[in-house]
PDB file of the backbone (N, CA, C, O) and the ligand in Angstrom, with CONECT records:
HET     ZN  A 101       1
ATOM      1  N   UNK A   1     -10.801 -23.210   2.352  1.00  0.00           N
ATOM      2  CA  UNK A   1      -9.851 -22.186   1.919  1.00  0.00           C
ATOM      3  C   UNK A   1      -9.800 -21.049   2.939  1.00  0.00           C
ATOM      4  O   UNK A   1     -10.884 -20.489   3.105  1.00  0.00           O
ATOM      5  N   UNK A   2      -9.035 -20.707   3.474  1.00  0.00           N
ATOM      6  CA  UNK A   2      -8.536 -19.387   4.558  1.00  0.00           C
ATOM      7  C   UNK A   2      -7.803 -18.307   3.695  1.00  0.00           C
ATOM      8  O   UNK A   2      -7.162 -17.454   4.309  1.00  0.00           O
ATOM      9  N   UNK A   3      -7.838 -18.263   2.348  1.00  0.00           N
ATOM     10  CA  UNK A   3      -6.955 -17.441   1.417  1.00  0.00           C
ATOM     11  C   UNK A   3      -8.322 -15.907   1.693  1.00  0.00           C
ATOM     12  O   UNK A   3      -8.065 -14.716   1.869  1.00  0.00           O
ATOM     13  N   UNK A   4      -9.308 -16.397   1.647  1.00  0.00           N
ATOM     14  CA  UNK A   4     -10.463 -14.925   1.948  1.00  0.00           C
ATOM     15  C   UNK A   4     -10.872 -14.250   3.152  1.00  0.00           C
ATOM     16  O   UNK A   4     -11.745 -13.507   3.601  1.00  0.00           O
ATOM     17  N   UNK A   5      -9.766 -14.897   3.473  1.00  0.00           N
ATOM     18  CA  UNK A   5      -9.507 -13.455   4.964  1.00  0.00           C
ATOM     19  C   UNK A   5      -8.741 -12.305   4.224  1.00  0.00           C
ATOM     20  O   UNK A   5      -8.599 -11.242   4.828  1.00  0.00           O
ATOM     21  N   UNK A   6      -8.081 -12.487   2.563  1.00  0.00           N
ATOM     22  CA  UNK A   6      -7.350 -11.171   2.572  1.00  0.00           C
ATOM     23  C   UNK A   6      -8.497 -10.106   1.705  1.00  0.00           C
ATOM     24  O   UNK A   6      -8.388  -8.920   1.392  1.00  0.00           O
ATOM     25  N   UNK A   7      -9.425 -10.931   1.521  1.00  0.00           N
ATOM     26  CA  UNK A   7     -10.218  -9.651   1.075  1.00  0.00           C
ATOM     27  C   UNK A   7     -10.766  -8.296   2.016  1.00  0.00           C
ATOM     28  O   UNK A   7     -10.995  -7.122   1.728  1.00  0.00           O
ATOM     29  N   UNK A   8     -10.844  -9.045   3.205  1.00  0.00           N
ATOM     30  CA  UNK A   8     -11.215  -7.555   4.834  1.00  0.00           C
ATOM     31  C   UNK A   8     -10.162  -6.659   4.444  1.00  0.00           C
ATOM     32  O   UNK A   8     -10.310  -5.456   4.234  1.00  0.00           O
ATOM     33  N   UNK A   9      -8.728  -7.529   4.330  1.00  0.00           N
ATOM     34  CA  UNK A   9      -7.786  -6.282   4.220  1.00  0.00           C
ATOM     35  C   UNK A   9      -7.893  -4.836   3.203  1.00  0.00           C
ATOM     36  O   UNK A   9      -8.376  -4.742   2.075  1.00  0.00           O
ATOM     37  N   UNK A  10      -7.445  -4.096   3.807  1.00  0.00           N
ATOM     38  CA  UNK A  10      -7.699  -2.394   3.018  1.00  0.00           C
ATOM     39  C   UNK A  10      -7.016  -2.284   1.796  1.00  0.00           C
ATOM     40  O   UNK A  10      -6.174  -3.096   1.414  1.00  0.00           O
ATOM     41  N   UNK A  11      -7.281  -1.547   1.341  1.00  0.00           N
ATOM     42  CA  UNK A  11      -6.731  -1.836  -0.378  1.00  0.00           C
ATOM     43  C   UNK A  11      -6.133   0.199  -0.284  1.00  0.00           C
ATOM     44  O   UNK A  11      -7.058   0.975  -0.047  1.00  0.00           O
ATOM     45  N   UNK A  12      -4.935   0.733  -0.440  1.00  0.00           N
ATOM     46  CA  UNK A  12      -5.186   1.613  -1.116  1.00  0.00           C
ATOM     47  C   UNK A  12      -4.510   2.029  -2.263  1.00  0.00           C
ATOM     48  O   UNK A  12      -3.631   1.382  -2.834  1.00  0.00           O
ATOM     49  N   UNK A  13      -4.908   3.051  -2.566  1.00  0.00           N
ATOM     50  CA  UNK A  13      -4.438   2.986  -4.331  1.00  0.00           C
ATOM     51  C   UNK A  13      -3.162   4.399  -4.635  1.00  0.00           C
ATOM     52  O   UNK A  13      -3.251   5.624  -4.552  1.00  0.00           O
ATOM     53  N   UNK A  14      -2.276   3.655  -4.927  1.00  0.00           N
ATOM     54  CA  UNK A  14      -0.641   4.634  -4.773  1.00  0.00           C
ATOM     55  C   UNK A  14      -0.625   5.292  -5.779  1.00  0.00           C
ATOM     56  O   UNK A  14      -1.434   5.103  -6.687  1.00  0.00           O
ATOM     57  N   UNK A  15       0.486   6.377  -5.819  1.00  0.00           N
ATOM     58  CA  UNK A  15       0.880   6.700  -7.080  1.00  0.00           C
ATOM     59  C   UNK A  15       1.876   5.881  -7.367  1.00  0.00           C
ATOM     60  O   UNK A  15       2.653   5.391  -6.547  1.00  0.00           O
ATOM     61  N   UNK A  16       1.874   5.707  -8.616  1.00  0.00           N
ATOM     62  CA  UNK A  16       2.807   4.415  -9.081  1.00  0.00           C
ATOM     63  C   UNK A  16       4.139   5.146  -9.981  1.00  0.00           C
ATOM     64  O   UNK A  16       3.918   5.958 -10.879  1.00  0.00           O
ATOM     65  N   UNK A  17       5.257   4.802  -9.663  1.00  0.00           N
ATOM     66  CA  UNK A  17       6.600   5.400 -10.325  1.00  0.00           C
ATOM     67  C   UNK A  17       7.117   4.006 -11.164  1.00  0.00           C
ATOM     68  O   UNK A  17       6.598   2.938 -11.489  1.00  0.00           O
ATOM     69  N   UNK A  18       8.428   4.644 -11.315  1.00  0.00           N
ATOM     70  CA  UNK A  18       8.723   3.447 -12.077  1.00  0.00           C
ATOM     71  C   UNK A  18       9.423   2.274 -11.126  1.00  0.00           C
ATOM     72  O   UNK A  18       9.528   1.143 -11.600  1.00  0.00           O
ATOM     73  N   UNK A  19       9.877   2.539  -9.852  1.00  0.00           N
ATOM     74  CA  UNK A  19      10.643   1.684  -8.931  1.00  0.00           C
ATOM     75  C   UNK A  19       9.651   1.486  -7.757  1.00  0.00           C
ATOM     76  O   UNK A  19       9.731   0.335  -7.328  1.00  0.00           O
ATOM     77  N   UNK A  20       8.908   2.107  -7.224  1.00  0.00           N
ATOM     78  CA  UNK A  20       8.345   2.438  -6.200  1.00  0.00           C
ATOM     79  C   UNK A  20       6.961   2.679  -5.990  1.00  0.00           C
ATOM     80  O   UNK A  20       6.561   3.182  -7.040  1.00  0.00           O
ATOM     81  N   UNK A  21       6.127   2.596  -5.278  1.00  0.00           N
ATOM     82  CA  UNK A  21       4.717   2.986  -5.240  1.00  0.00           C
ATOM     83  C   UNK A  21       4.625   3.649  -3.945  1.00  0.00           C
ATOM     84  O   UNK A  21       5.336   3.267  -3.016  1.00  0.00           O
ATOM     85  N   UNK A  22       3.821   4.592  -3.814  1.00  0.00           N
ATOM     86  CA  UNK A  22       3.544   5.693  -2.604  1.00  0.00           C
ATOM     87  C   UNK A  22       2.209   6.052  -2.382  1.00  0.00           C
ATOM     88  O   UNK A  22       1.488   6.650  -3.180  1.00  0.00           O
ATOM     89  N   UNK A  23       1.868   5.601  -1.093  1.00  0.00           N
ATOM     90  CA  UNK A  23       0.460   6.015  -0.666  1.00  0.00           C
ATOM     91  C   UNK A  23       0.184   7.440   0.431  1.00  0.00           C
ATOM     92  O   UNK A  23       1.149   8.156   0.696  1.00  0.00           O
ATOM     93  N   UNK A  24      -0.716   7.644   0.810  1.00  0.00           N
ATOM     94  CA  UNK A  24      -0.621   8.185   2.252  1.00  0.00           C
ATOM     95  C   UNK A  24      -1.171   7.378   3.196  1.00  0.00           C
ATOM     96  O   UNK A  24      -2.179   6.714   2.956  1.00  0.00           O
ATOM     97  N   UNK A  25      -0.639   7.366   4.196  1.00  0.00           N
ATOM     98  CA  UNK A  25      -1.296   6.277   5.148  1.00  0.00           C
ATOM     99  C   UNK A  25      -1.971   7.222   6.389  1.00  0.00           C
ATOM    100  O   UNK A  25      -1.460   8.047   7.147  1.00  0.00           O
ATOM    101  N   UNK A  26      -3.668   6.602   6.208  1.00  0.00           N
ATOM    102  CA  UNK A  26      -4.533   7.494   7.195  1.00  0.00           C
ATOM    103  C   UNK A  26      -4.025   7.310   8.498  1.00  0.00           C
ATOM    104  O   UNK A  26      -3.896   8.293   9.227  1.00  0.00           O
ATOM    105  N   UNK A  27      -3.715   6.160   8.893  1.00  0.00           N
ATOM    106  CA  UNK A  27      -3.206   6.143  10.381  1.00  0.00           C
ATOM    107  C   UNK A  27      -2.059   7.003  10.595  1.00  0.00           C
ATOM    108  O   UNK A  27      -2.058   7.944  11.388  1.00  0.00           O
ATOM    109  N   UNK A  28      -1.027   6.634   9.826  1.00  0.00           N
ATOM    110  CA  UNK A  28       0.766   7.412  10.618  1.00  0.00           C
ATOM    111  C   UNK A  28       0.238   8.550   9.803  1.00  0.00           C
ATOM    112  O   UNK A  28       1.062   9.462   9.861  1.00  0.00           O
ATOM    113  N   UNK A  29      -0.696   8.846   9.136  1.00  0.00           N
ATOM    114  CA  UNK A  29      -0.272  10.297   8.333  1.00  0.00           C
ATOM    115  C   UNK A  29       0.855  10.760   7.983  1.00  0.00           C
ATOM    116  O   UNK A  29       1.287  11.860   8.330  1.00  0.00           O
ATOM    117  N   UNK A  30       1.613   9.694   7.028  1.00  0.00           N
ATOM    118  CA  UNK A  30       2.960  10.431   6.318  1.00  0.00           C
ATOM    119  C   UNK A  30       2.370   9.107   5.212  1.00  0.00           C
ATOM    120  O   UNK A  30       1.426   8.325   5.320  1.00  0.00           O
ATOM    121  N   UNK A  31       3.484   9.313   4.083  1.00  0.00           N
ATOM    122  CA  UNK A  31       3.620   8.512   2.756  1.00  0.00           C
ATOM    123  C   UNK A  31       4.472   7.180   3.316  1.00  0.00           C
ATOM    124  O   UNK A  31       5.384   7.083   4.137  1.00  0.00           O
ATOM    125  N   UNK A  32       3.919   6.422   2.680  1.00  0.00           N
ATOM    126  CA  UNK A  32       4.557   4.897   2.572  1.00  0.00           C
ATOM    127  C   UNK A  32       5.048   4.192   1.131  1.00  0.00           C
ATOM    128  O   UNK A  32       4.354   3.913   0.154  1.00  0.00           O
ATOM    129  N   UNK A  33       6.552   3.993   1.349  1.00  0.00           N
ATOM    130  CA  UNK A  33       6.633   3.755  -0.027  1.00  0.00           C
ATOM    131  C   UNK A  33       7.070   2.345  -0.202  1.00  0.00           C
ATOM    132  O   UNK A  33       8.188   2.135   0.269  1.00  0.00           O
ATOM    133  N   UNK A  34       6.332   1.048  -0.903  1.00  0.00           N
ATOM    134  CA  UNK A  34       6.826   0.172  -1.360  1.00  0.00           C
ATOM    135  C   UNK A  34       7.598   0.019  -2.326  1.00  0.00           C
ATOM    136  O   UNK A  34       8.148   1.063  -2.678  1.00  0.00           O
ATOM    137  N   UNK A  35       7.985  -1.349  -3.192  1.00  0.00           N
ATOM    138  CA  UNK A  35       8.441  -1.893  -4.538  1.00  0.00           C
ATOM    139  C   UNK A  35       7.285  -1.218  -5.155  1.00  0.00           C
ATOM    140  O   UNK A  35       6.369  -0.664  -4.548  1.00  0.00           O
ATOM    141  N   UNK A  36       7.439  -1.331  -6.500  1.00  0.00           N
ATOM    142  CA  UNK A  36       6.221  -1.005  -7.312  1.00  0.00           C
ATOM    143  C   UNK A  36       5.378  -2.378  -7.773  1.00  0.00           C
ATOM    144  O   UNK A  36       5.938  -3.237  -8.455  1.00  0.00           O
ATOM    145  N   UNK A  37       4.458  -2.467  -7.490  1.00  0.00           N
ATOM    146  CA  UNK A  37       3.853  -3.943  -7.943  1.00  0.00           C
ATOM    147  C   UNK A  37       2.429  -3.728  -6.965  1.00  0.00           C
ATOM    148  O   UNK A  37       2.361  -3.147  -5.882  1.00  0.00           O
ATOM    149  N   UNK A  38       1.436  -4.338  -7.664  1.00  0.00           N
ATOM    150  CA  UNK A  38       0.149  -4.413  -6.877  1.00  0.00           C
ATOM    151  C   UNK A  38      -0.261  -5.811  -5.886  1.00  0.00           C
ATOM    152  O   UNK A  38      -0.130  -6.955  -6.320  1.00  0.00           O
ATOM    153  N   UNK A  39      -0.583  -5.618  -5.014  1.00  0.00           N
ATOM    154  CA  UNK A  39      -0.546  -7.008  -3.883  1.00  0.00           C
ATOM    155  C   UNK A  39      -0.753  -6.486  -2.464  1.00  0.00           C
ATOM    156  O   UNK A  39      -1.119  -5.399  -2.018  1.00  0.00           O
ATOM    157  N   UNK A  40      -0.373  -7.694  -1.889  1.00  0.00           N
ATOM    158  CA  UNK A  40      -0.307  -7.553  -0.727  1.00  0.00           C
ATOM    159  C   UNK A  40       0.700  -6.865  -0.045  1.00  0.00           C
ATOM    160  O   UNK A  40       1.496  -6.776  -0.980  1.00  0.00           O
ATOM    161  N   UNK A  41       1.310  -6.259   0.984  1.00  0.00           N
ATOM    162  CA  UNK A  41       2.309  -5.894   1.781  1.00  0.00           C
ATOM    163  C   UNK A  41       2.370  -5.874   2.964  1.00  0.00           C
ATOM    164  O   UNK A  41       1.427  -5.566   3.693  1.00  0.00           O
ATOM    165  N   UNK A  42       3.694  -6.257   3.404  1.00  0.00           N
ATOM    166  CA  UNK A  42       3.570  -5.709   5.311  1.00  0.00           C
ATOM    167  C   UNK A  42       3.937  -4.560   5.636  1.00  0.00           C
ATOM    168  O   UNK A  42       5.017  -3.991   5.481  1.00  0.00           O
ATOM    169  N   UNK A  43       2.672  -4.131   6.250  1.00  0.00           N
ATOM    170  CA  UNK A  43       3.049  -2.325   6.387  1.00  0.00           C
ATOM    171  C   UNK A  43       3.829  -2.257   7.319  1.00  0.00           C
ATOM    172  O   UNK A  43       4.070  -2.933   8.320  1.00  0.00           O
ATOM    173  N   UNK A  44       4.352  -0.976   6.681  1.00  0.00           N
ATOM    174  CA  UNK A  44       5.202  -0.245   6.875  1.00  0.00           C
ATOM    175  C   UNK A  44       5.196   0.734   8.486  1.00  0.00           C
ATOM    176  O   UNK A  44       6.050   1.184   9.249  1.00  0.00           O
ATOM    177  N   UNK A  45       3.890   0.712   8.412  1.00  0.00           N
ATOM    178  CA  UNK A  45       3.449   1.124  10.125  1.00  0.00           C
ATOM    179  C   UNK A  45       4.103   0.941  10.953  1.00  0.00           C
ATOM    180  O   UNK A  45       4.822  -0.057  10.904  1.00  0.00           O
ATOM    181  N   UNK A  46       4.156   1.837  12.113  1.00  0.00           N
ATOM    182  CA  UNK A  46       5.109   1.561  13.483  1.00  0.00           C
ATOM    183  C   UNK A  46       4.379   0.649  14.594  1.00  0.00           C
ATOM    184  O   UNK A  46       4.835  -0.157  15.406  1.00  0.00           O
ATOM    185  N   UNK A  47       2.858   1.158  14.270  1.00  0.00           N
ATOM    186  CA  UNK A  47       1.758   0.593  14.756  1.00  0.00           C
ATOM    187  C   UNK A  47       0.751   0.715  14.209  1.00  0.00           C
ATOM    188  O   UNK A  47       0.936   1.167  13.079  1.00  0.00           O
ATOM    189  N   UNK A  48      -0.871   0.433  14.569  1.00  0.00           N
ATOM    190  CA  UNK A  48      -1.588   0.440  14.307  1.00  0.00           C
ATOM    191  C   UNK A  48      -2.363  -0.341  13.544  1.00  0.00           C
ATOM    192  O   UNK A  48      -1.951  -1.466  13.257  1.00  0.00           O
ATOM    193  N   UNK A  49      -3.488   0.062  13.128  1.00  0.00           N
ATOM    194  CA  UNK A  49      -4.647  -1.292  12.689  1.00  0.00           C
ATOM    195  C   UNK A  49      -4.214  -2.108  11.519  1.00  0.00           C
ATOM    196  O   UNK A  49      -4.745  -3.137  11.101  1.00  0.00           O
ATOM    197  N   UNK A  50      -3.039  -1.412  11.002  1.00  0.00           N
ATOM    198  CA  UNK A  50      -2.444  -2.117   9.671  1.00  0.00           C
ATOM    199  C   UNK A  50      -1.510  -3.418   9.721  1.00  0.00           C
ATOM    200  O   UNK A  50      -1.314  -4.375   8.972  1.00  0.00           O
ATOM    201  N   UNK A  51      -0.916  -2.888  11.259  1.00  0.00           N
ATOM    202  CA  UNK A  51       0.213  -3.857  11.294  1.00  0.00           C
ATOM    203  C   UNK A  51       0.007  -5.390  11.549  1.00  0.00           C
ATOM    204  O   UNK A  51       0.737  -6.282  11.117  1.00  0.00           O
ATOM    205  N   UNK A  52      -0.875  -5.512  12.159  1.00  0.00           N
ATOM    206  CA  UNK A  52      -1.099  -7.039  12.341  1.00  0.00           C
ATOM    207  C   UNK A  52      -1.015  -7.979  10.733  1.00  0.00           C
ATOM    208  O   UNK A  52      -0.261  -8.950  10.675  1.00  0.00           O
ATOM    209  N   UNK A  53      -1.681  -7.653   9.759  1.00  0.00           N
ATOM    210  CA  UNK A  53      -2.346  -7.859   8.505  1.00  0.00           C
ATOM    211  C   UNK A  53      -1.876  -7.463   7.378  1.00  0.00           C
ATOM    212  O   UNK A  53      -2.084  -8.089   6.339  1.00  0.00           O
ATOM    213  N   UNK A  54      -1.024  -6.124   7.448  1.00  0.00           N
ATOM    214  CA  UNK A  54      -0.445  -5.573   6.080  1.00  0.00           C
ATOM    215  C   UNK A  54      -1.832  -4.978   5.425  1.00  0.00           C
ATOM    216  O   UNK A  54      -2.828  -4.786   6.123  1.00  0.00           O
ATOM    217  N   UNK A  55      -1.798  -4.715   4.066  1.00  0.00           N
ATOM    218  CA  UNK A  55      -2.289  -3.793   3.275  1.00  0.00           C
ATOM    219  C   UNK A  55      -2.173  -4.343   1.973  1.00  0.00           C
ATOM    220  O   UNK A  55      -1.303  -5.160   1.672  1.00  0.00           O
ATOM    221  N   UNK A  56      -3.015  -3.920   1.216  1.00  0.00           N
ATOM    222  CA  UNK A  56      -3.357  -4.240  -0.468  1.00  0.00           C
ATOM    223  C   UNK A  56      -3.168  -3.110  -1.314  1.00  0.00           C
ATOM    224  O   UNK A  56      -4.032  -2.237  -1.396  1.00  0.00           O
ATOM    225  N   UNK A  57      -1.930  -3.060  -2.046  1.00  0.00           N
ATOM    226  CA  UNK A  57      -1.383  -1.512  -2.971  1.00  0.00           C
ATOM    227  C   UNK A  57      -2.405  -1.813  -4.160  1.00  0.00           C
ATOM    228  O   UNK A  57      -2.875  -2.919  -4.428  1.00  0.00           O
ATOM    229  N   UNK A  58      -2.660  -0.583  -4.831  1.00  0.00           N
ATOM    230  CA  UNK A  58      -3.264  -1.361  -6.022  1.00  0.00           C
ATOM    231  C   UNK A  58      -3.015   0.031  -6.932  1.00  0.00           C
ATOM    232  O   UNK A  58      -2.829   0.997  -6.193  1.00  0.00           O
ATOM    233  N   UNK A  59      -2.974   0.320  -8.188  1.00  0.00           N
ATOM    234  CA  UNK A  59      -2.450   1.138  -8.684  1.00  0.00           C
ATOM    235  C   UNK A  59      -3.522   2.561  -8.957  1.00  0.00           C
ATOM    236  O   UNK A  59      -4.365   2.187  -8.142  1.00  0.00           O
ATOM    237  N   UNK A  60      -3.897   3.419  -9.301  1.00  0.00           N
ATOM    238  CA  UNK A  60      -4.760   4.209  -9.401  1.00  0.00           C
ATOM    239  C   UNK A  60      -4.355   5.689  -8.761  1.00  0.00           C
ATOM    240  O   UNK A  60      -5.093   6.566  -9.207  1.00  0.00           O
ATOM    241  N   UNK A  61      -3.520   6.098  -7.974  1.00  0.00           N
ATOM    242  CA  UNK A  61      -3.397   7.248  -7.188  1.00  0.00           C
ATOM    243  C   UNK A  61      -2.934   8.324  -8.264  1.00  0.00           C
ATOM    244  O   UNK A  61      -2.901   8.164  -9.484  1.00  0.00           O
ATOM    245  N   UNK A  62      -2.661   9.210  -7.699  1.00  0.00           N
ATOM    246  CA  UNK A  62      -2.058  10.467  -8.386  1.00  0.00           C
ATOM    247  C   UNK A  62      -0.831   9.994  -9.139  1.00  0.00           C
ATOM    248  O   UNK A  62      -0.105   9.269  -8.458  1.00  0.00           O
ATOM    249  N   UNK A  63      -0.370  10.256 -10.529  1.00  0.00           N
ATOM    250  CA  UNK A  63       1.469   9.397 -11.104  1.00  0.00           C
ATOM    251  C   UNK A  63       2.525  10.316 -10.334  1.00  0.00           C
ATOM    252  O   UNK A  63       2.612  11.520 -10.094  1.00  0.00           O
ATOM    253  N   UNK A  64       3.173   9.344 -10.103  1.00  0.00           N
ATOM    254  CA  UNK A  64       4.273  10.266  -8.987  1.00  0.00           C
ATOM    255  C   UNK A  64       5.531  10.849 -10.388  1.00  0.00           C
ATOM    256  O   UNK A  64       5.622  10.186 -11.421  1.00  0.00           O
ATOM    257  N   UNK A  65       6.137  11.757 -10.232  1.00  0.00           N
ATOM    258  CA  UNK A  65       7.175  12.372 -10.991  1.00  0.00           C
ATOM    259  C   UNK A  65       7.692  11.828 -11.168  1.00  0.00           C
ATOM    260  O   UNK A  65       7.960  10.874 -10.438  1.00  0.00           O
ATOM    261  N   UNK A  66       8.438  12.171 -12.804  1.00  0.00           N
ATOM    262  CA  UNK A  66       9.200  10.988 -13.310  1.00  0.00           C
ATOM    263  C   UNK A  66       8.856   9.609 -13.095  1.00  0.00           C
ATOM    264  O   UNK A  66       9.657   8.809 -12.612  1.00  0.00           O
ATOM    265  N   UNK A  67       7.641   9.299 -13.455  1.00  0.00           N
ATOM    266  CA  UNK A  67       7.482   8.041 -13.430  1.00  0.00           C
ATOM    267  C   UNK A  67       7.424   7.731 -15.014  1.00  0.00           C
ATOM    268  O   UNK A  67       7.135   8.508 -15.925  1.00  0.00           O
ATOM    269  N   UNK A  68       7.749   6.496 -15.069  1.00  0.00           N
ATOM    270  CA  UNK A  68       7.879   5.482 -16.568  1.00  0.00           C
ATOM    271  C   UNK A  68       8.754   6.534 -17.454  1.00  0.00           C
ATOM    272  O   UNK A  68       9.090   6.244 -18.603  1.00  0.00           O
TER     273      UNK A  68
HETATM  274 ZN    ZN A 101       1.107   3.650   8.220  1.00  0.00          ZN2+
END
């Protein structure tokens, strides 16, 4: 099985809305906003250590406004 290479990947935890999920991203230092759903993603990065691999959203951050 090669499926547990995605556990190395970084996990971080967004604020979750009702359309959208938003992190801060330590590398670009600005917010990244996906779909709303927990998983995998291809970041959003211009570069950096994320981009090869993507990222793991997972829900837990601050609730973003007007959410649900
Ligand atoms: Zn980034």
């Amino acid at each position: 099985m090669t499926e547990a290479a995605r556990d190395d990947l970084p996990v971080f935890a967004c604020k979750t809305g009702s359309h959208t999920w938003t992190f801060w991203c330590p590398h670009c230092r600005i917010e990244h906003t996906h779909g709303a759903g927990a998983g995998h993603r291809v970041a959003h990065c211009a570069s950096g250590p994320y981009k090869a691999r993507g990222y793991v959203l997972a829900a837990g951050g601050e609730a973003a406004k007007g959410g649900q």
